[in-house]
Each structure stands twice: as structure tokens, then as C-alpha cells.
PDB file of N, CA, C and O in Angstrom:
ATOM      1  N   UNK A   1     -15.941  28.932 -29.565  1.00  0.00           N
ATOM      2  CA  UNK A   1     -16.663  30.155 -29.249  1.00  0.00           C
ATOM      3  C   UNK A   1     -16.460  30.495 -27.775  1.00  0.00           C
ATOM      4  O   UNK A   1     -16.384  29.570 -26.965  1.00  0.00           O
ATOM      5  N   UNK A   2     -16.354  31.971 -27.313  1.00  0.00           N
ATOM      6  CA  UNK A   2     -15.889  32.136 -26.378  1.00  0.00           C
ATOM      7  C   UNK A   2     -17.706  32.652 -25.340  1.00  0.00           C
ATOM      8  O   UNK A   2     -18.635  33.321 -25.790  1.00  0.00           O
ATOM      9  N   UNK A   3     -17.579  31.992 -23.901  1.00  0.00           N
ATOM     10  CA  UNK A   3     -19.237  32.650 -23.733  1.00  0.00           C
ATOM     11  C   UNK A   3     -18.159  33.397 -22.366  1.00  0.00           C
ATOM     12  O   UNK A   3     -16.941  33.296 -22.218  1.00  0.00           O
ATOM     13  N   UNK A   4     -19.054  34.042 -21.630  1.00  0.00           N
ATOM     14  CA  UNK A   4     -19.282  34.616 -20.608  1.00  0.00           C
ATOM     15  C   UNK A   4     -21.029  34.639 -19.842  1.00  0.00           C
ATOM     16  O   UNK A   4     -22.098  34.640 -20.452  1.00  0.00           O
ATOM     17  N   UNK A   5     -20.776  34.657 -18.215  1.00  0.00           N
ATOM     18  CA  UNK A   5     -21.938  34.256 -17.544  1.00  0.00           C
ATOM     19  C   UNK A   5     -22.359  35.771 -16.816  1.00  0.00           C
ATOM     20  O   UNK A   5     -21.488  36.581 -16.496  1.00  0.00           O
ATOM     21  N   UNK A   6     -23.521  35.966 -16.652  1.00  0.00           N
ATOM     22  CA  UNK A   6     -24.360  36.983 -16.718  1.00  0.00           C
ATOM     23  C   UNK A   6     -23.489  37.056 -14.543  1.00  0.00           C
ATOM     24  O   UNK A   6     -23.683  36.055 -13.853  1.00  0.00           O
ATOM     25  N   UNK A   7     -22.881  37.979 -14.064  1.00  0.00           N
ATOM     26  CA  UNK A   7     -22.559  37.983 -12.575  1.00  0.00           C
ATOM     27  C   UNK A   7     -23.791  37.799 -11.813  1.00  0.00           C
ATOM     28  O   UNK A   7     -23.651  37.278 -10.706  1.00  0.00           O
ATOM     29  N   UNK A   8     -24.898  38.101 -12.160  1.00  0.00           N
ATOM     30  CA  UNK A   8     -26.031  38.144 -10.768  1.00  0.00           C
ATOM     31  C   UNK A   8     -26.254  36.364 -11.071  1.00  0.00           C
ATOM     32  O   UNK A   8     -25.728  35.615 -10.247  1.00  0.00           O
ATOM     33  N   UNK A   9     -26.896  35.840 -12.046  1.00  0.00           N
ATOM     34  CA  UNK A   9     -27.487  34.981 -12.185  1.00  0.00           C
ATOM     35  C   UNK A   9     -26.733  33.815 -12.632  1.00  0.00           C
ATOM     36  O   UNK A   9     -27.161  32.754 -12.177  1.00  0.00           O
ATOM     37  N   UNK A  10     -25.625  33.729 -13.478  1.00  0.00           N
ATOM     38  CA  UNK A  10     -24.637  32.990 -13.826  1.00  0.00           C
ATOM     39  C   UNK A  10     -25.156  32.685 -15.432  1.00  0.00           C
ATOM     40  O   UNK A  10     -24.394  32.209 -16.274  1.00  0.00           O
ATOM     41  N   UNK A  11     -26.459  33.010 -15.687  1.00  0.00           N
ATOM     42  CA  UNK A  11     -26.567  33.217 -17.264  1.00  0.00           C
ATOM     43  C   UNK A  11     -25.464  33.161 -18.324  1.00  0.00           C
ATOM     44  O   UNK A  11     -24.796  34.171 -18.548  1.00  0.00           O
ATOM     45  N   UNK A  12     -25.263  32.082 -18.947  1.00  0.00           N
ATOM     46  CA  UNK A  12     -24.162  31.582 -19.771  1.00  0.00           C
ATOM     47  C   UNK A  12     -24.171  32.448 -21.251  1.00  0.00           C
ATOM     48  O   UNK A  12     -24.657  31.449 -21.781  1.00  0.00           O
ATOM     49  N   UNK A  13     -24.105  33.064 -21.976  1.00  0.00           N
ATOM     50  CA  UNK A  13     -23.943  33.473 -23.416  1.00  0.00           C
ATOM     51  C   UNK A  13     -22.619  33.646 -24.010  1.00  0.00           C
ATOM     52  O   UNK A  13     -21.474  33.578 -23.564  1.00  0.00           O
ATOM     53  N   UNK A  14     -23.193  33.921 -25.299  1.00  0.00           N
ATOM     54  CA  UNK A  14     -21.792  34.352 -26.148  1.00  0.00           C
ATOM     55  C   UNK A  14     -21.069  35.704 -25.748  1.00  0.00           C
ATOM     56  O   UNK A  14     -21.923  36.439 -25.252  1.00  0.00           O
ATOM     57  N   UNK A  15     -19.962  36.251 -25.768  1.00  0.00           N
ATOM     58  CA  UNK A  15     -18.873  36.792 -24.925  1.00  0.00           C
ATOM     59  C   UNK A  15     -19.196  38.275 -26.333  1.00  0.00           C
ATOM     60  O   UNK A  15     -18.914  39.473 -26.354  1.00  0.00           O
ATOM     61  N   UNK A  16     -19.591  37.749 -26.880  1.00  0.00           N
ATOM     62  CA  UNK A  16     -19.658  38.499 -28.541  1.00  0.00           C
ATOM     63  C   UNK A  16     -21.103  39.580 -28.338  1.00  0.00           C
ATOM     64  O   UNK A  16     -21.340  40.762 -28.590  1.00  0.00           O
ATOM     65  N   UNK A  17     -21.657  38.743 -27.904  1.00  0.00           N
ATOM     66  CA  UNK A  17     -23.323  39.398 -27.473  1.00  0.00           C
ATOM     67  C   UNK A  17     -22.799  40.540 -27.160  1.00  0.00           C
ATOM     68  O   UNK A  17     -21.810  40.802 -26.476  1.00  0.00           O
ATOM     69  N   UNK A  18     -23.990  41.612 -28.051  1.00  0.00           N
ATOM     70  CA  UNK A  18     -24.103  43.004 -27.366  1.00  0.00           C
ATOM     71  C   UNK A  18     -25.354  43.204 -27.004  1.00  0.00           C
ATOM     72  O   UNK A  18     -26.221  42.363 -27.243  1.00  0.00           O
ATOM     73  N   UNK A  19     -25.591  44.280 -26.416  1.00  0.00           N
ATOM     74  CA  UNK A  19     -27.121  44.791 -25.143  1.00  0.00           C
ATOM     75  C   UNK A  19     -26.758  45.924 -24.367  1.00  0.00           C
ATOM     76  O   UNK A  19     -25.610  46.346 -24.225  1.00  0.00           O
ATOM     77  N   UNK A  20     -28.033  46.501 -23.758  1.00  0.00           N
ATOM     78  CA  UNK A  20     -27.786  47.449 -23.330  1.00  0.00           C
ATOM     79  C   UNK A  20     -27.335  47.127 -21.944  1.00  0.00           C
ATOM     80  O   UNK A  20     -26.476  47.815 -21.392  1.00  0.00           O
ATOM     81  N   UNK A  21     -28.034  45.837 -21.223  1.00  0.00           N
ATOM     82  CA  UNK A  21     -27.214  45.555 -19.973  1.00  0.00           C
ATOM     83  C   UNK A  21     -26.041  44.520 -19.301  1.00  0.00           C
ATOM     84  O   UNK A  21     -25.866  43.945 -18.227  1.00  0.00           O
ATOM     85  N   UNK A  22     -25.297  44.654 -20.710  1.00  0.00           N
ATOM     86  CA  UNK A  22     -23.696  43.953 -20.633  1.00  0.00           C
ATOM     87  C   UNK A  22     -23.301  44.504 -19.422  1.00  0.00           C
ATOM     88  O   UNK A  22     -23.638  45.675 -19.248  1.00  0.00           O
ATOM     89  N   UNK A  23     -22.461  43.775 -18.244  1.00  0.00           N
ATOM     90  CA  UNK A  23     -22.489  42.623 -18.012  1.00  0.00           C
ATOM     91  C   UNK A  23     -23.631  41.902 -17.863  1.00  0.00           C
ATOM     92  O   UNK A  23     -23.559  40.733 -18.242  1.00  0.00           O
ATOM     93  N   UNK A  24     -24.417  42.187 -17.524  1.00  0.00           N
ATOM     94  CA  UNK A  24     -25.454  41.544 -16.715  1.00  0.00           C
ATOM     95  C   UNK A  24     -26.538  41.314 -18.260  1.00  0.00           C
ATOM     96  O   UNK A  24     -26.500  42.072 -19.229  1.00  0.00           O
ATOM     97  N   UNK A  25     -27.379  40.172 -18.141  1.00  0.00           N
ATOM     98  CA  UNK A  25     -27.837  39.649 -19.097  1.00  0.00           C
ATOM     99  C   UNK A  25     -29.797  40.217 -19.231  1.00  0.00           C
ATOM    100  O   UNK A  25     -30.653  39.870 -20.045  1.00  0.00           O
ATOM    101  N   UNK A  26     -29.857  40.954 -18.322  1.00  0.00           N
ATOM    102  CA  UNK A  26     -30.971  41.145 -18.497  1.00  0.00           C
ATOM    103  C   UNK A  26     -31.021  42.926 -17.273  1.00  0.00           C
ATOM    104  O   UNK A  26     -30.104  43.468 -16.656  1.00  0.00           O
ATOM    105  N   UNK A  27     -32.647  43.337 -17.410  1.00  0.00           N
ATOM    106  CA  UNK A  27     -32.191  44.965 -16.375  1.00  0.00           C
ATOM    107  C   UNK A  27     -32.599  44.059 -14.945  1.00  0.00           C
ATOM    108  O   UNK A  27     -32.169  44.373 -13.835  1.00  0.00           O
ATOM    109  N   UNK A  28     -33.541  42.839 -15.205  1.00  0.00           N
ATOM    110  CA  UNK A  28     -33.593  42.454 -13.641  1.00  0.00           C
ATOM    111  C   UNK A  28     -32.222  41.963 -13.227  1.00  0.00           C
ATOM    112  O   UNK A  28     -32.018  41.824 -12.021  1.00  0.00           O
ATOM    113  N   UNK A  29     -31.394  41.723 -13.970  1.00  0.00           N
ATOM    114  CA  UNK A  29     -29.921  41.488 -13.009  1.00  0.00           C
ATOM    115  C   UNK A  29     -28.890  42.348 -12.770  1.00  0.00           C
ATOM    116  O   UNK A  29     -27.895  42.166 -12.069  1.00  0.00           O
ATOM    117  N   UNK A  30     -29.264  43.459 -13.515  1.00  0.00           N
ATOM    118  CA  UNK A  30     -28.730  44.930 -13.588  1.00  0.00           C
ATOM    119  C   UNK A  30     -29.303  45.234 -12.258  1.00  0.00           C
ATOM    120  O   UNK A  30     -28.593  45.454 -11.276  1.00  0.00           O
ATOM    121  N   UNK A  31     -30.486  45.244 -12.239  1.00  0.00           N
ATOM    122  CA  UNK A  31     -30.907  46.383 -10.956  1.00  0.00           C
ATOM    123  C   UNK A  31     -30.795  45.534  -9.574  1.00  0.00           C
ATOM    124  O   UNK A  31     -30.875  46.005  -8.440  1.00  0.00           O
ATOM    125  N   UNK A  32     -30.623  44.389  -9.874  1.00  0.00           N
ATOM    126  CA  UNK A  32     -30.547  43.270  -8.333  1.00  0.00           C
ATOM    127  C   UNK A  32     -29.134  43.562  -8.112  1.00  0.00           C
ATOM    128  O   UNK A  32     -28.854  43.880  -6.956  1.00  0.00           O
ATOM    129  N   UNK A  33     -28.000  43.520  -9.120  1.00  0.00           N
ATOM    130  CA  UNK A  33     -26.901  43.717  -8.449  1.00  0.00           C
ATOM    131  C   UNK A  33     -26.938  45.430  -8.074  1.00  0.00           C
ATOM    132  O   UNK A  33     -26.060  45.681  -7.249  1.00  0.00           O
ATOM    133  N   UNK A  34     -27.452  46.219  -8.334  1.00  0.00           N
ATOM    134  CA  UNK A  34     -27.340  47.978  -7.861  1.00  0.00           C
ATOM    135  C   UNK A  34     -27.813  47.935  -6.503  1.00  0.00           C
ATOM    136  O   UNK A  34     -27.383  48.655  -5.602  1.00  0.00           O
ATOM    137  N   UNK A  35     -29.046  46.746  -6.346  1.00  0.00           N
ATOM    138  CA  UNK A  35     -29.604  46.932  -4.989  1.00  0.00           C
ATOM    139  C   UNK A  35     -28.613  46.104  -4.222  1.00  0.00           C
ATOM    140  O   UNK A  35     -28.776  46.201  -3.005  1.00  0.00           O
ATOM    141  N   UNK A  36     -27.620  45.308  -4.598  1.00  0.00           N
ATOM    142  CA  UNK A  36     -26.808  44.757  -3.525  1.00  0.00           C
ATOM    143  C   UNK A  36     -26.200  45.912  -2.504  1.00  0.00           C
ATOM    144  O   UNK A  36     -26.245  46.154  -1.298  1.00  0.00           O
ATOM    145  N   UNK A  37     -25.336  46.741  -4.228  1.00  0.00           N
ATOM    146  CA  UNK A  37     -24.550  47.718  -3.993  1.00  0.00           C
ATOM    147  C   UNK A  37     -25.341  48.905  -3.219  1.00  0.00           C
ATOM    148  O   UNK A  37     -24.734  49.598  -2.402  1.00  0.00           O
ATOM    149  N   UNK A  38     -26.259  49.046  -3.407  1.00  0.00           N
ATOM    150  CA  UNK A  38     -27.177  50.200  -2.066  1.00  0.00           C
ATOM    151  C   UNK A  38     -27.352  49.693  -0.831  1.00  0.00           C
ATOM    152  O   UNK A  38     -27.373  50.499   0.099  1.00  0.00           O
ATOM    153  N   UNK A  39     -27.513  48.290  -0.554  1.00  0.00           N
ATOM    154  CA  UNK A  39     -27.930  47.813   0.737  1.00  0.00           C
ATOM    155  C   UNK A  39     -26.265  47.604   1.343  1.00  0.00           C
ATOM    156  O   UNK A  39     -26.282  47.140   2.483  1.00  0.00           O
ATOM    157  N   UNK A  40     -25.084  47.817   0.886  1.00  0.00           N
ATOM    158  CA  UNK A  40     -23.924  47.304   1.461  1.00  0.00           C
ATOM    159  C   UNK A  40     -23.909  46.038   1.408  1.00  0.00           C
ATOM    160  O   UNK A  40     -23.394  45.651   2.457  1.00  0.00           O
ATOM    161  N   UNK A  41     -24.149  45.301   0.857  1.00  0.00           N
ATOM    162  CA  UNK A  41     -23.809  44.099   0.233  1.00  0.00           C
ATOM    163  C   UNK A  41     -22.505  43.060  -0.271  1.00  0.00           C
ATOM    164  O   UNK A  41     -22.060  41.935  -0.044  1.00  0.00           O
ATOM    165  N   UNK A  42     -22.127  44.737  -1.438  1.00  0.00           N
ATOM    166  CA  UNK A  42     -20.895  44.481  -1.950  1.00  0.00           C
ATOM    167  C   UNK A  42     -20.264  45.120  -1.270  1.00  0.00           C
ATOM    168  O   UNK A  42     -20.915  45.470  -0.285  1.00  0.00           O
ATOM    169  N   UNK A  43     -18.754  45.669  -1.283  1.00  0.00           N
ATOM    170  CA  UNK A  43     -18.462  46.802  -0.924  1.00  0.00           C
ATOM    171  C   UNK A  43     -16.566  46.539  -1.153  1.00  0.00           C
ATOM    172  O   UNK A  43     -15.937  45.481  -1.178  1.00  0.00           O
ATOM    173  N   UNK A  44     -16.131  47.822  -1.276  1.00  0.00           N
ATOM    174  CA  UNK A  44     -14.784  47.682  -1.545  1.00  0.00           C
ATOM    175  C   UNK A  44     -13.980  47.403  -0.424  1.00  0.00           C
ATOM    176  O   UNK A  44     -14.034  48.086   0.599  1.00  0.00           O
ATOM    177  N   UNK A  45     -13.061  46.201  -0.600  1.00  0.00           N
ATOM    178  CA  UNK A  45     -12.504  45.408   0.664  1.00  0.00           C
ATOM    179  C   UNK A  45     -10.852  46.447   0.890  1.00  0.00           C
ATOM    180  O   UNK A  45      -9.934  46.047   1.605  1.00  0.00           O
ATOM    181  N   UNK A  46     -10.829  47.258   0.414  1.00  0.00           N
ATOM    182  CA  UNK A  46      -9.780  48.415   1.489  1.00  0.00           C
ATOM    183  C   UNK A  46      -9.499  49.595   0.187  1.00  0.00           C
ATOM    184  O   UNK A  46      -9.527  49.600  -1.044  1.00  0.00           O
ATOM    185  N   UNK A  47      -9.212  50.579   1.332  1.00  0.00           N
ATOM    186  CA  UNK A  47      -9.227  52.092   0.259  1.00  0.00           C
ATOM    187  C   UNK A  47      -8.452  52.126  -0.981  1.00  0.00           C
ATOM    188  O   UNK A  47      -7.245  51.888  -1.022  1.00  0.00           O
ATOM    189  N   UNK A  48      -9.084  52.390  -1.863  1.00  0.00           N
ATOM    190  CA  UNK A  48      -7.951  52.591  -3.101  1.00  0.00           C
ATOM    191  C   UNK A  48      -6.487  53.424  -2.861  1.00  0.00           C
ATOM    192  O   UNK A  48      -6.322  54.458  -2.214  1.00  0.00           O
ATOM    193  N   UNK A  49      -5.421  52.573  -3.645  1.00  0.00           N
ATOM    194  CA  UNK A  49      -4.302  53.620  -3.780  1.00  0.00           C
ATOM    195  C   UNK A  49      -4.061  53.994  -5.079  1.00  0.00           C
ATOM    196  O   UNK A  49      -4.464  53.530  -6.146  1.00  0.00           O
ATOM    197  N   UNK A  50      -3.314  54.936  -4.801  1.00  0.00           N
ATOM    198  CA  UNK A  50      -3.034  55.562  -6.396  1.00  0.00           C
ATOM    199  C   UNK A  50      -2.563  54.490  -7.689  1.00  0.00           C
ATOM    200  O   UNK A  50      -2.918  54.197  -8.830  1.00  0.00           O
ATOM    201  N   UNK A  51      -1.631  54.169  -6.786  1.00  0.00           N
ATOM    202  CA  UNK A  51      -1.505  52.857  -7.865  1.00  0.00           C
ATOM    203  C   UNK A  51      -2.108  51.771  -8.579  1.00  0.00           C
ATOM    204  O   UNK A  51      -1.528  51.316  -9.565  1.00  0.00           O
ATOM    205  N   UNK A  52      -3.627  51.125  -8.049  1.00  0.00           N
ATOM    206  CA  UNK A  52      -5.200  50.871  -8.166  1.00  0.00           C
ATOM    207  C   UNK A  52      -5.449  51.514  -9.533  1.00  0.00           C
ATOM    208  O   UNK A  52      -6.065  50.837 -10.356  1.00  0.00           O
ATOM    209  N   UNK A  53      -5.038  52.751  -9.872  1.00  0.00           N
ATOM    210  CA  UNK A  53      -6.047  53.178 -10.757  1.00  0.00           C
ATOM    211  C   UNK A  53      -4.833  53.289 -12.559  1.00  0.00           C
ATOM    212  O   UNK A  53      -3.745  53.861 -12.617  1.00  0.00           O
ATOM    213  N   UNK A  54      -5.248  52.857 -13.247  1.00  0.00           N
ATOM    214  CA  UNK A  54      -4.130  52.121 -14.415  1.00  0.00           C
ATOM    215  C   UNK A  54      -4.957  53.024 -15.384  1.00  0.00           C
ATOM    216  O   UNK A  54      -6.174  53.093 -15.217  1.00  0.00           O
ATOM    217  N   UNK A  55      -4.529  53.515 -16.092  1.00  0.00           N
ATOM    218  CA  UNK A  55      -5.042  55.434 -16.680  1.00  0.00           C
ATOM    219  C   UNK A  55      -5.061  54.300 -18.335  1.00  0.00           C
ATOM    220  O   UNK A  55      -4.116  53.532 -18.517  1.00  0.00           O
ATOM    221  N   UNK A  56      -6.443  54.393 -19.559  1.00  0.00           N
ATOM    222  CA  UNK A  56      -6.635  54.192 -20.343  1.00  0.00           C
ATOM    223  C   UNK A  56      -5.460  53.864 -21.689  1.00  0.00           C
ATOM    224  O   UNK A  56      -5.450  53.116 -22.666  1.00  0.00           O
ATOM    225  N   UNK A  57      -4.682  54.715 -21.193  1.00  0.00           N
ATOM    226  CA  UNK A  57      -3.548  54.965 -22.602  1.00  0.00           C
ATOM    227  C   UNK A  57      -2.253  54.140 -22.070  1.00  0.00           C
ATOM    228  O   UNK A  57      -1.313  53.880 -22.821  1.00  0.00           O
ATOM    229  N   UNK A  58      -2.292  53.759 -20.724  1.00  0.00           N
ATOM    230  CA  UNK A  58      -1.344  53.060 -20.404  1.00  0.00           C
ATOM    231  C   UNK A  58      -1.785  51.574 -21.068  1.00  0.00           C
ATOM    232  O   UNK A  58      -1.076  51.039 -21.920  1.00  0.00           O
ATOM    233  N   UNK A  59      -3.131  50.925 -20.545  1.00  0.00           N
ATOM    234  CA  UNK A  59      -3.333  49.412 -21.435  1.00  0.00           C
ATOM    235  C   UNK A  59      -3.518  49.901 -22.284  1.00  0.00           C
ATOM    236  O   UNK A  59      -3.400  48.846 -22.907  1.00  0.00           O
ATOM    237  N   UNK A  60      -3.832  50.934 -23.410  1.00  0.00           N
ATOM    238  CA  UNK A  60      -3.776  50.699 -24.900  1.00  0.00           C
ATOM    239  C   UNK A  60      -2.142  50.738 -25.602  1.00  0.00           C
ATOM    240  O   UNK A  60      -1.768  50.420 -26.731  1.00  0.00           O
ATOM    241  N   UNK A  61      -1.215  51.382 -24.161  1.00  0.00           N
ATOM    242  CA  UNK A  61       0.646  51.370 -25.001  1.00  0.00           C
ATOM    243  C   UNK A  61       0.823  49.834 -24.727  1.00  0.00           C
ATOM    244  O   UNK A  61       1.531  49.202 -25.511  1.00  0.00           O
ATOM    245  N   UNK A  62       0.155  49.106 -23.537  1.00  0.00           N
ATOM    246  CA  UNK A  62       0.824  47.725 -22.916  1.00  0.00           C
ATOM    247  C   UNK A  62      -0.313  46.717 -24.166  1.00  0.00           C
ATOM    248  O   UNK A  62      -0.100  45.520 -24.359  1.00  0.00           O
ATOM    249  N   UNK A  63      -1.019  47.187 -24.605  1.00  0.00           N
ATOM    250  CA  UNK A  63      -1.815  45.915 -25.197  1.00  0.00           C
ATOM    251  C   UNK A  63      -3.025  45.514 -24.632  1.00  0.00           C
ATOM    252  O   UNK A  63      -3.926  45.105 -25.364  1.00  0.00           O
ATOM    253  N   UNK A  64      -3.169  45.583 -23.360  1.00  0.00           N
ATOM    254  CA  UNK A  64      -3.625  44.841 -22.345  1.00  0.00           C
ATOM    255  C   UNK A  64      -5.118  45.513 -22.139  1.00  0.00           C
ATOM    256  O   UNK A  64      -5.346  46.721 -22.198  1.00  0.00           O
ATOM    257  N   UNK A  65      -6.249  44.304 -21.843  1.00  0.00           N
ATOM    258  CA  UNK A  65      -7.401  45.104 -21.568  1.00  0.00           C
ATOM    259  C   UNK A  65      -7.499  44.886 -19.912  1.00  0.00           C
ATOM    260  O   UNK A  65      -6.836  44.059 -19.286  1.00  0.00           O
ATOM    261  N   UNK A  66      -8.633  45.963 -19.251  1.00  0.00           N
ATOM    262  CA  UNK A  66      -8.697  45.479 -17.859  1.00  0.00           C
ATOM    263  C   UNK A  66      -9.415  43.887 -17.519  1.00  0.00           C
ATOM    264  O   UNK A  66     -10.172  43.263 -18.262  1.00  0.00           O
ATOM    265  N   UNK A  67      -8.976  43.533 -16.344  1.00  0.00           N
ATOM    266  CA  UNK A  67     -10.137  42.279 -16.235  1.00  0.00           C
ATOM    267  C   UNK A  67     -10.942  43.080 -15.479  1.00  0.00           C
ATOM    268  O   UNK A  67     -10.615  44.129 -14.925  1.00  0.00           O
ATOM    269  N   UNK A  68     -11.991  42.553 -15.477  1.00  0.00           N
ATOM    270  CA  UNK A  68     -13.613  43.040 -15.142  1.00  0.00           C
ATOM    271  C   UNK A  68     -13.817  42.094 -14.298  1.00  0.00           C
ATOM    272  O   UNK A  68     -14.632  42.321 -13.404  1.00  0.00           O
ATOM    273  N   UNK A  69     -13.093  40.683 -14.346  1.00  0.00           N
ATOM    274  CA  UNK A  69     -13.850  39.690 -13.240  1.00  0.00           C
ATOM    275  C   UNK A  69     -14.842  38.890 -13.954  1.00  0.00           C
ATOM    276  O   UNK A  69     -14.817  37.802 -13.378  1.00  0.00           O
ATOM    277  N   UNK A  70     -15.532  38.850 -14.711  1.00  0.00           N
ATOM    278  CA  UNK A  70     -15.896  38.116 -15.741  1.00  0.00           C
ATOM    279  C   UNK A  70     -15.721  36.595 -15.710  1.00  0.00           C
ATOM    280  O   UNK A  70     -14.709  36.145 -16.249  1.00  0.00           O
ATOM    281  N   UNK A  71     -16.454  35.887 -15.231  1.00  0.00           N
ATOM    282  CA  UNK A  71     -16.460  34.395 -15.926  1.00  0.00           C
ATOM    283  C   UNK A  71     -16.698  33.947 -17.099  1.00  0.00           C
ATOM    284  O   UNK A  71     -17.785  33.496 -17.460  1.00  0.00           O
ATOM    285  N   UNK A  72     -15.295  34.073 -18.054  1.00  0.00           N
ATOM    286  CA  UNK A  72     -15.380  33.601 -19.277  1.00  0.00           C
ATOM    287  C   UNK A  72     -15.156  32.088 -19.343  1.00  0.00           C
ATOM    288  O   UNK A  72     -14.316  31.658 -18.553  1.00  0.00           O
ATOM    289  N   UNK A  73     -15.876  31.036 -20.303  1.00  0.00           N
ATOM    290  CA  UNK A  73     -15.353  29.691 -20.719  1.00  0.00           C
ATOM    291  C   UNK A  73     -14.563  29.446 -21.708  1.00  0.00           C
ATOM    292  O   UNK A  73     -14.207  28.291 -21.943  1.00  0.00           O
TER     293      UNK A  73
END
């Protein structure tokens, strides 16, 4: 069985699990990571280029899904 861990908290579950606050395993880890992202916390480590951005129909011709970053086991 494949799990994945919740990013704020490291919350371990099944990868299969659905919810309304996938990734995040609960809304208190939903809204703790939004408040990272408001306080500058997170932040994107250099400007996007065009090439950065990989258009939907291109991974559905390649197969390929995006990674998300996700700690899967």
C-alpha cells in the first residue's frame, strides 16, 4: 500500500485517501501552511521562466504526472 505524509505535520496516510484538504490532512494544516505563505515564510526561490510552466496536455501526451513534492512511502 502506497501512504503519503500530510506537508505541515508529517501525518502518515493512505496515498488513496480522499478529503477536502488533500494535501494536507486536516483544515488546521491547510490554514497553518497559508499562514506560512502570508507571513513570507515560504516563498519562491527565483522568478519563474517560461519553461517552469509544463501545459496539462503535454504530461497527459508524455504519460507523466507532475510531482507535487509529496512524501510518498
Amino acid at each position: 500500500m502506497s501512504f503519503m505524509k500530510c506537508p505541515t505535520c508529517k501525518k502518515t496516510r493512505s496515498k488513496f485517501e480522499t478529503h477536502e484538504f488533500l494535501p494536507f490532512c486536516s483544515e488546521r494544516c491547510k490554514q497553518a501552511d497559508l499562514g506560512k505563505w502570508m507571513v513570507g515564510e515560504y516563498k519562491v526561490s527565483r522568478p519563474l521562466r517560461m519553461d517552469d510552466e509544463v501545459s496539462m496536455e503535454d504530461m497527459m501526451r508524455e504519460g507523466s504526472a507532475p510531482d507535487r513534492g509529496y512524501d510518498y512511502e
